[in-house]
TORDO-286876 format. One line per 8 residues: for each residue y, x, z of N, C-alpha, C. Coordinates in nm, 3 decimals, decimal comma. Atoms other than C-alpha are relative to their C-alpha. Layout:
<sites>
Y X Z Y X Z Y X Z; ...
</sites>
This chain:
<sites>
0,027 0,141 -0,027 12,335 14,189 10,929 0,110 -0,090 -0,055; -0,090 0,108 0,043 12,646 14,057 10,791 0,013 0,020 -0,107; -0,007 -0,030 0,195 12,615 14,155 10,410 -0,007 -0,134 -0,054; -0,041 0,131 0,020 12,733 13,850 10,253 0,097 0,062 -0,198; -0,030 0,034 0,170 12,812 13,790 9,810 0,128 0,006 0,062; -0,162 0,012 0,095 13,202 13,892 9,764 0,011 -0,041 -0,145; -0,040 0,021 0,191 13,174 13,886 9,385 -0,100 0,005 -0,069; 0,126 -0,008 0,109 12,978 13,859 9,113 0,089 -0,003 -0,170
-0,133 -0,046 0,103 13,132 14,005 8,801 -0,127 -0,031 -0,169; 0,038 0,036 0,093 13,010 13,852 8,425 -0,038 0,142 -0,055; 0,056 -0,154 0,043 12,787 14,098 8,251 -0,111 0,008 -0,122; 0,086 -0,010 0,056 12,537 14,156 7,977 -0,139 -0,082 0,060; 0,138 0,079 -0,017 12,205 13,914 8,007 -0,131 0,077 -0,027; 0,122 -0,135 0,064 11,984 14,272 7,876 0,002 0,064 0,066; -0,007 -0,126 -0,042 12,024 14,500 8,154 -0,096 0,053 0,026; 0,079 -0,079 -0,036 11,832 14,757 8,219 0,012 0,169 0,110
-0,045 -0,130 -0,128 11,996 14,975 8,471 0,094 -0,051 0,062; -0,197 -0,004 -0,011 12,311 14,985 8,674 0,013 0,178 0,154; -0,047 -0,108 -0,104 12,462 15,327 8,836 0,136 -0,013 0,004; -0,184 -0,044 -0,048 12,791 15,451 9,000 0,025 0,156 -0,056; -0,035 -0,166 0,041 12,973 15,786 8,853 0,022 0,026 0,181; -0,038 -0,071 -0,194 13,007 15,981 9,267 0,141 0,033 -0,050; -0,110 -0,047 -0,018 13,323 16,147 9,115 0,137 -0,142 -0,017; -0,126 0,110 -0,010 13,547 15,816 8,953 -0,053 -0,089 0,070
0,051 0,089 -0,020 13,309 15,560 9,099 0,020 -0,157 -0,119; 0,003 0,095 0,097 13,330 15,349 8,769 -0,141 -0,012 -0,005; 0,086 0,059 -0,009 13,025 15,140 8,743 -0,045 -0,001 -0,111; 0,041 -0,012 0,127 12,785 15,195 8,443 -0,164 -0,115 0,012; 0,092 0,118 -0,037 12,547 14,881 8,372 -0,071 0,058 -0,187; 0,091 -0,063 0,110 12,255 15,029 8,099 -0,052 -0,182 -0,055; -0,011 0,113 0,022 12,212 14,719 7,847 -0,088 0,019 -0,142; 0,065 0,005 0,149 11,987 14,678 7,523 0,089 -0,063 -0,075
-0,096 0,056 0,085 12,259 14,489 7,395 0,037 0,082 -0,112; -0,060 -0,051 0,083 12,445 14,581 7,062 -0,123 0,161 -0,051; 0,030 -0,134 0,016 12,124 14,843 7,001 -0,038 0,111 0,122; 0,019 -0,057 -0,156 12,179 14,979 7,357 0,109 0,061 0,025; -0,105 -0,061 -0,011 12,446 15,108 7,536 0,035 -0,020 0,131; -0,037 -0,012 -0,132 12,636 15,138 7,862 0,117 -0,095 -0,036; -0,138 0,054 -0,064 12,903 14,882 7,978 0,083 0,032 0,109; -0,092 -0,056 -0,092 13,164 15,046 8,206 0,076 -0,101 0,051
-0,083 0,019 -0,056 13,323 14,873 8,475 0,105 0,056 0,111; -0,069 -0,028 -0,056 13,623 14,909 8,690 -0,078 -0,002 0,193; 0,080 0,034 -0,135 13,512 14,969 9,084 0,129 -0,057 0,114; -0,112 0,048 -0,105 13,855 14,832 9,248 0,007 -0,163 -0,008; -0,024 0,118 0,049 13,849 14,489 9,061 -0,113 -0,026 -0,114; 0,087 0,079 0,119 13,564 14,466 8,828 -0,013 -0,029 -0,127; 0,004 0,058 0,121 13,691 14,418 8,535 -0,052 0,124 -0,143; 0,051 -0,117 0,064 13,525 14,573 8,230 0,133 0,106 -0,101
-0,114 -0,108 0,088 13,700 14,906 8,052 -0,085 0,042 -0,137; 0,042 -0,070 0,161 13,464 14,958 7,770 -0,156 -0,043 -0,041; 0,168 -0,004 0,037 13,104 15,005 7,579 -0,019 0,118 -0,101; 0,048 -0,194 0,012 12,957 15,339 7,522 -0,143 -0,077 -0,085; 0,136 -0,001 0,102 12,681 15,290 7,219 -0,107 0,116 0,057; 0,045 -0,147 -0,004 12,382 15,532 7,333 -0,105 -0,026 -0,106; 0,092 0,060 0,064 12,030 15,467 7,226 -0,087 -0,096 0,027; 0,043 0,176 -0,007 11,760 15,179 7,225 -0,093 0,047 0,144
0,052 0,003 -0,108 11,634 15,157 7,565 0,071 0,089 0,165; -0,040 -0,094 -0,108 11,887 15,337 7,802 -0,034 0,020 0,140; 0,068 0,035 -0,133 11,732 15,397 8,144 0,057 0,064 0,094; -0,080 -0,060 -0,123 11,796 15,672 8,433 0,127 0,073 -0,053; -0,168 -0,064 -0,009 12,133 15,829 8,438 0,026 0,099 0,076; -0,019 -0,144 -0,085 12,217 16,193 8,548 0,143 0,057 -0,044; -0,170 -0,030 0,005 12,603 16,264 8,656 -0,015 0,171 0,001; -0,029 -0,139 -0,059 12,708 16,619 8,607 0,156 0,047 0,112
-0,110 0,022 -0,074 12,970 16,610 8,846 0,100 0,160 0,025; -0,050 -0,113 0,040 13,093 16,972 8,774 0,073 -0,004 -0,132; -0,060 0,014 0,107 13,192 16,916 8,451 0,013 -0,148 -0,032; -0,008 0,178 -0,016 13,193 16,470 8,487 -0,030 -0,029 -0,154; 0,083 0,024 0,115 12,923 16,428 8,224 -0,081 -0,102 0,036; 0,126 0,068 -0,054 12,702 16,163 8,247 -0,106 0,006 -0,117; 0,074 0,014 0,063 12,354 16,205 8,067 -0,109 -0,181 0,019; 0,088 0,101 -0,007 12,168 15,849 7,986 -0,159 0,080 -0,119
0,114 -0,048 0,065 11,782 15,905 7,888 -0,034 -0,139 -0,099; -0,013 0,141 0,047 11,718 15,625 7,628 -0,150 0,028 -0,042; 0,140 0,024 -0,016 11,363 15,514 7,679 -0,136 -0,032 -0,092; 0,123 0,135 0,039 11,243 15,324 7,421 -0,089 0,055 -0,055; 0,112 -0,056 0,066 10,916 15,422 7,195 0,083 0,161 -0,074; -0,056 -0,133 0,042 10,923 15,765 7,056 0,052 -0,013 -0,149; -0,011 0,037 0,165 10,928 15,628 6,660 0,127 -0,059 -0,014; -0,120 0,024 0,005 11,275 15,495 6,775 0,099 0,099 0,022
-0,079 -0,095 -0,071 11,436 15,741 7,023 -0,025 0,063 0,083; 0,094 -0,076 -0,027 11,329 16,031 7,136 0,143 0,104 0,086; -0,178 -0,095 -0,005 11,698 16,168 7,300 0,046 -0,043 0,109; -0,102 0,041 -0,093 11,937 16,168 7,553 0,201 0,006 -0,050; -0,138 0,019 0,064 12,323 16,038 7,496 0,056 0,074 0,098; -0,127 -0,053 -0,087 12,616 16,223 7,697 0,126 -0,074 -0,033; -0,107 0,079 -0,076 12,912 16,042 7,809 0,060 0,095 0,076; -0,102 -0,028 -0,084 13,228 16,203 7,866 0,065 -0,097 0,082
-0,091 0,086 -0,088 13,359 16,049 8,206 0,137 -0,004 0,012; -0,128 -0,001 0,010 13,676 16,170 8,190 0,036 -0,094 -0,123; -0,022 0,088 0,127 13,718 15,959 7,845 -0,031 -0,145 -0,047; 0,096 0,111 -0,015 13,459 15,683 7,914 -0,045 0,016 -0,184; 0,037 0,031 0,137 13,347 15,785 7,546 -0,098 0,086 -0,039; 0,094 -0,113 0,029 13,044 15,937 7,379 0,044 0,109 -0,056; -0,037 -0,161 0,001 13,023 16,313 7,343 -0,106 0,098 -0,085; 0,115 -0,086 0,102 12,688 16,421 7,185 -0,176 -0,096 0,019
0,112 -0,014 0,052 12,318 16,357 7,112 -0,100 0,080 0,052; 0,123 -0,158 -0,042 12,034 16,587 7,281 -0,142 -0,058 -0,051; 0,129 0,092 0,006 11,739 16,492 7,086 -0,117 0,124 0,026; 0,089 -0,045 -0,075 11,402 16,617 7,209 -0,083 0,067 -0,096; 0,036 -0,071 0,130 11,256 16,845 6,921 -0,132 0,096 0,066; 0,114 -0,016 -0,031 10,880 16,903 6,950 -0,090 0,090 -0,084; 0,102 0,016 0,112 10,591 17,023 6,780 -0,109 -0,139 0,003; 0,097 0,163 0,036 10,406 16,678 6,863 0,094 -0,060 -0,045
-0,085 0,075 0,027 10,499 16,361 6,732 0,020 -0,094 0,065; 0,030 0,090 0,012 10,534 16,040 6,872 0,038 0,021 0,140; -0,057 -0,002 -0,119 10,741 16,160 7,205 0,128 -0,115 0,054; -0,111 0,134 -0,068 10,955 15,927 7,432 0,048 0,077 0,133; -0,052 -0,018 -0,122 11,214 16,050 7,690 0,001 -0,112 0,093; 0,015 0,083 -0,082 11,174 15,904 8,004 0,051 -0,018 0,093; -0,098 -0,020 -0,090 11,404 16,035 8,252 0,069 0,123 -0,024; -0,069 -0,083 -0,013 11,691 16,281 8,298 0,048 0,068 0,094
-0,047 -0,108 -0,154 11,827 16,541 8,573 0,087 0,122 -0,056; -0,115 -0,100 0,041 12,148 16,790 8,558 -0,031 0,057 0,095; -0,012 -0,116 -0,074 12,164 17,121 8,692 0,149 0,023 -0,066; -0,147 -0,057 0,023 12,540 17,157 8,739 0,034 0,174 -0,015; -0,011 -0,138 -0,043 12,523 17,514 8,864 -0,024 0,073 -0,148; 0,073 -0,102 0,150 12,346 17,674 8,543 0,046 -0,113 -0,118; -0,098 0,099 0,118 12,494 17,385 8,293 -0,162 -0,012 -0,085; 0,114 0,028 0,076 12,098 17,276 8,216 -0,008 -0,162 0,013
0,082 0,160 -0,037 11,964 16,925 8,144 -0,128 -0,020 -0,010; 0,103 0,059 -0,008 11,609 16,776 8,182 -0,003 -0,112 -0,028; 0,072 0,149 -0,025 11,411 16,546 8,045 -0,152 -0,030 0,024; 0,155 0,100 0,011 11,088 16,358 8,071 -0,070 -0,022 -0,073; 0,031 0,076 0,079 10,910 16,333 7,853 -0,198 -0,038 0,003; 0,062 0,084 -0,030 10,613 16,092 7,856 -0,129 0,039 -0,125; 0,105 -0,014 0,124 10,429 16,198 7,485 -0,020 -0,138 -0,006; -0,011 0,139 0,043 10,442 15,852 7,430 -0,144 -0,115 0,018
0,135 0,090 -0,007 10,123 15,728 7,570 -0,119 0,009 -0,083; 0,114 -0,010 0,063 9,937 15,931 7,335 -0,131 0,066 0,077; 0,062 -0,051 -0,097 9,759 16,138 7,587 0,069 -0,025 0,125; -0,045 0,006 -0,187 9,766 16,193 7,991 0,086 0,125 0,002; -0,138 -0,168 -0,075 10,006 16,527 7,949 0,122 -0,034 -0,030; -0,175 -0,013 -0,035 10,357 16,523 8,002 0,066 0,119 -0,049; -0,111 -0,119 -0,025 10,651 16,763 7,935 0,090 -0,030 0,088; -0,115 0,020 -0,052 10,932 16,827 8,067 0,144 0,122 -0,115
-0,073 -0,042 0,115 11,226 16,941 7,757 0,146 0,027 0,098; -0,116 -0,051 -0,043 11,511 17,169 7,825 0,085 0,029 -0,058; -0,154 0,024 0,127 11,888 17,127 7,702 0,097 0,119 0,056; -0,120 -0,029 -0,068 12,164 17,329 7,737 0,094 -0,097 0,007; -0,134 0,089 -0,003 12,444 17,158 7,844 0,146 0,061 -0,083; -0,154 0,006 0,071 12,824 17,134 7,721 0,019 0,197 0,029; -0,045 0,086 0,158 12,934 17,279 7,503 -0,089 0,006 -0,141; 0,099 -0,026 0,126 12,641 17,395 7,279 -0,104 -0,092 -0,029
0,081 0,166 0,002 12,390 17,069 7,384 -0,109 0,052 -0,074; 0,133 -0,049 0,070 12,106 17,254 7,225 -0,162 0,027 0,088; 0,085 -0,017 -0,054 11,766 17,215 7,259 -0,084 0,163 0,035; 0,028 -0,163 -0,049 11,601 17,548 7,456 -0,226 0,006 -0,003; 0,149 0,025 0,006 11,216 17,410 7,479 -0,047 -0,116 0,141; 0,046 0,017 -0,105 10,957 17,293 7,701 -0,134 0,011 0,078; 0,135 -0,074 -0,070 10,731 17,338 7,966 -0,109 -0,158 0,056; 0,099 0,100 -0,082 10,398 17,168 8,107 -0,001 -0,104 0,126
0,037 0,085 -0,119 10,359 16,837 8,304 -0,146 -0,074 0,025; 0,134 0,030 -0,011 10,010 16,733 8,445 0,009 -0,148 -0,057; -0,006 0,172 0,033 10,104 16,334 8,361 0,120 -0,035 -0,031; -0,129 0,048 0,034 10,344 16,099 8,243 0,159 0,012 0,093; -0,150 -0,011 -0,117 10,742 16,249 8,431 0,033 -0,170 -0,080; -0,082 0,104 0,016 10,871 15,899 8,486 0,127 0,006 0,043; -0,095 -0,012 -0,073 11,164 16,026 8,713 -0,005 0,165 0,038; 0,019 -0,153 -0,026 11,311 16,356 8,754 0,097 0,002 0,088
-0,121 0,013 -0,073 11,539 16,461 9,053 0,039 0,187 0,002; -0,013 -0,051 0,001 11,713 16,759 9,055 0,037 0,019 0,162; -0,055 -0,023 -0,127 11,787 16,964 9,404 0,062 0,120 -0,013; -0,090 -0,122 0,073 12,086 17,162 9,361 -0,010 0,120 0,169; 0,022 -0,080 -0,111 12,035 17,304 9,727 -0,128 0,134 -0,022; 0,131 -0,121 0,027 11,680 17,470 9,673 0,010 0,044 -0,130; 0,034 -0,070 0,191 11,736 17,477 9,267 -0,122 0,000 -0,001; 0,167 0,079 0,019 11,390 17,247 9,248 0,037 -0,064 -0,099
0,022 0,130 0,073 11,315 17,022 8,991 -0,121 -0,088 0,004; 0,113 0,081 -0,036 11,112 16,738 9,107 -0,033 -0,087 -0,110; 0,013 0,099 0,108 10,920 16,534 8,866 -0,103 -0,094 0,072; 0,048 0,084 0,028 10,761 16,229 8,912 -0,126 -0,039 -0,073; 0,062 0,009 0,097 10,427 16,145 8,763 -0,075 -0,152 0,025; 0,049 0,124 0,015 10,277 15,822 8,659 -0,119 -0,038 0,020; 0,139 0,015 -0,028 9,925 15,866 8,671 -0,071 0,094 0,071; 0,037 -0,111 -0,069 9,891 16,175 8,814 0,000 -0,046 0,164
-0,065 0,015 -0,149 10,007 16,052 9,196 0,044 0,125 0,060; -0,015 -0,157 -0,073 10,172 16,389 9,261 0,151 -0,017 -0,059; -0,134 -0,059 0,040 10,534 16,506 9,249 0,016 0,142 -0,006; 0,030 -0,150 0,048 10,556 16,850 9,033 0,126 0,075 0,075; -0,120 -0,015 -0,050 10,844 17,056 9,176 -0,030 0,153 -0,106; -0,022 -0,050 0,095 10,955 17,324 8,916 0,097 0,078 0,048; -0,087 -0,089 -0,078 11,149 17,631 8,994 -0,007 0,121 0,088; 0,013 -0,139 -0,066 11,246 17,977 9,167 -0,022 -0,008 0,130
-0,052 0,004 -0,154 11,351 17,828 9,469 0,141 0,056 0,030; -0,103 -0,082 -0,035 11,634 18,067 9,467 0,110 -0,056 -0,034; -0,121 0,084 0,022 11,944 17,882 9,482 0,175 0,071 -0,086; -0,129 -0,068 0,087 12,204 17,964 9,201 0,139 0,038 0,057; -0,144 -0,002 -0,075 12,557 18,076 9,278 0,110 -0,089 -0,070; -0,073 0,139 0,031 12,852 17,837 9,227 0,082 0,038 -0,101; 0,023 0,030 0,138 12,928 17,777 8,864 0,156 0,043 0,007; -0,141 -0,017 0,049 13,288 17,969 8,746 0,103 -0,096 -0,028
-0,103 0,125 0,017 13,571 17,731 8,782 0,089 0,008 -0,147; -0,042 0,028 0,143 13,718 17,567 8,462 0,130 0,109 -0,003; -0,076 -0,107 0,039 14,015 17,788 8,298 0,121 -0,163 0,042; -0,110 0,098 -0,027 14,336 17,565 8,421 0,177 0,015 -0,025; -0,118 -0,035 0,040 14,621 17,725 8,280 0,063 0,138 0,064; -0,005 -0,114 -0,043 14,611 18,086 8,451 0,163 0,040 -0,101; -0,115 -0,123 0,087 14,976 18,309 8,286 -0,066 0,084 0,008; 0,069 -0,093 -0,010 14,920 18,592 8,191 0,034 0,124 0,129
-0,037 -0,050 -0,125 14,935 18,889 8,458 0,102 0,064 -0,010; -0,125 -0,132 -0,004 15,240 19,065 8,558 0,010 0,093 0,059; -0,002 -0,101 -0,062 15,230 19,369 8,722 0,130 0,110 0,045; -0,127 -0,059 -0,092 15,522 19,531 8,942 -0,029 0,140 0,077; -0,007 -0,094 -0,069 15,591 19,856 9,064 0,138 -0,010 0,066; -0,125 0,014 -0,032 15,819 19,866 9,359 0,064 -0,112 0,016; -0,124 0,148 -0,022 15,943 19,475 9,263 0,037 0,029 -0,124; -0,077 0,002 0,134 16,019 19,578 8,918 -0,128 -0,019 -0,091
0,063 0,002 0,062 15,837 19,497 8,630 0,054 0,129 -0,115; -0,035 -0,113 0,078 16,020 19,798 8,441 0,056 0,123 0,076; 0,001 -0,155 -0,041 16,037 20,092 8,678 0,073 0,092 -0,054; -0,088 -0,122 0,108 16,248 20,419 8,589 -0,104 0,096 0,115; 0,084 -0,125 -0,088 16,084 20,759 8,644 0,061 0,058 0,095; -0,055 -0,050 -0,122 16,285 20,850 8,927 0,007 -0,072 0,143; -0,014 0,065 -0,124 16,174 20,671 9,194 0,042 0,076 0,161; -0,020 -0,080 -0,127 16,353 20,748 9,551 -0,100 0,000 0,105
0,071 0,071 -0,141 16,084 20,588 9,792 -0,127 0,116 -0,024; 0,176 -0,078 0,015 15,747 20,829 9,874 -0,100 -0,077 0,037; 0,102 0,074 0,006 15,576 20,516 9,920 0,051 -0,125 -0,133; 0,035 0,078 0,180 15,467 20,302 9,558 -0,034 -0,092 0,073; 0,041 0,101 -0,021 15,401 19,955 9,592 -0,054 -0,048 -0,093; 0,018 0,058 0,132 15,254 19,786 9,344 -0,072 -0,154 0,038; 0,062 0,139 -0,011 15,128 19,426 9,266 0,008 -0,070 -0,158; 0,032 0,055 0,105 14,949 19,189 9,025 0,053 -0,148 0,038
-0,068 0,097 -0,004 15,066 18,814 8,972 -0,013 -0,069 -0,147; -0,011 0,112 0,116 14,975 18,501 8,814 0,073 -0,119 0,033; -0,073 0,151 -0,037 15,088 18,167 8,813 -0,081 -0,067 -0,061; 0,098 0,126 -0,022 14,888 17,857 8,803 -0,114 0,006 0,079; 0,137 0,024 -0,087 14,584 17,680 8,925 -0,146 -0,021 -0,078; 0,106 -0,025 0,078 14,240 17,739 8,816 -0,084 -0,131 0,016; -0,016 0,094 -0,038 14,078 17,384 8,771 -0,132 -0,018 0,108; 0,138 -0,024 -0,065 13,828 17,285 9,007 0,064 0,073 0,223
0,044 -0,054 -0,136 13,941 17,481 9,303 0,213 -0,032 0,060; -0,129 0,058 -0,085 14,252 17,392 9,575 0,055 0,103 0,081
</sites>
């Protein structure tokens, strides 16, 4: 009841989106401007830090928050752009290209969804209003970004949500009135933490790393030993 205008921060007159990253909370405002592209703002003070070129029509936005990727799906007709951009967050700068490689022609992505766990992306795709069937096109994610294929949607996916709990993929359909849900059910296990500067191992017998064959003790000790932190985990 008391929500009340603090600010209002100058911005592109083209938007067509606006999300939050969950991990930095920098503010990404989707803009036809300049072609199309993302304007990044600051979330403490507002002020802008950049502009990320993607493609012409940028729309939903899917954070990978495992690896702090953000995928934009860029909407517009298929005879323009038919792809999704990636945005390194850590960098605020583009990173790659996933375009949507068919045997039809005349496709249009329409939405996007990350599967952190398995390092997959989803899109939407719409077939461009040539017929009532849908796909749904599957990427690998970082670092190979290659397209893998795709599978059957009854109608136009306008919105895809991923559920990293069940490992569902919900889609959205436009004319259909149904939400497809896609998947084992069986919930993946949690994704190998980044490499963070591990040494290599040292191994001790006793407390020594060089032992002599005459040991006095009739009990051996032994032990392995690294040093550092692996990234990702505390």
């Amino acid at each position: 009841d008391n929500l009340a205008l603090i600010s209002s921060v100058p911005a592109t007159s083209s938007a067509s989106g606006l999300s939050v990253n969950p991990i930095t909370g920098r503010i990404y405002l989707e803009t036809y401007e300049n072609g199309g592209g993302i304007q990044i703002f600051d979330p403490t003070n507002y002020t802008p830090l950049g502009f990320v070129s993607t493609g012409r029509g940028p729309g939903e936005i899917a954070c990978d928050t495992q690896r702090n990727k953000v995928y934009v799906a860029n909407t517009a007709a298929g005879s323009v752009d038919n792809s999704i951009t990636v945005l390194n967050a850590t960098t605020d700068g583009y990173e790659a290209t996933l375009t949507n490689i068919q045997m039809q022609t005349s496709h249009d992505i329409t939405s996007v969804a990350v599967d952190p766990a398995t390092n997959t992306v989803y899109g939407g795709d719409d077939s461009n209003g040539s017929n009532l069937h849908g796909y749904v096109s599957v990427f690998n994610g970082p670092t190979t970004y290659d397209y893998v294929g795709q599978v059957d949607s009854s109608n136009y996916p306008v919105r895809l949500l991923f559920n990293a709990i069940s490992h569902e993929l919900y889609v959205a359909t436009y004319n259909g009135g149904s939400i497809e849900v896609f998947g084992t059910g069986v919930p993946a296990g949690p994704p190998p933490p980044a490499h963070g500067g591990l040494s290599e191992t040292v191994f001790r017998i006793n407390g020594s790393k060089n032992p002599s064959g005459n040991l006095a003790d009739t009990a051996i000790h032994f032990s392995a030993q690294q040093t550092g932190t692996p990234a990702g985990l505390k």
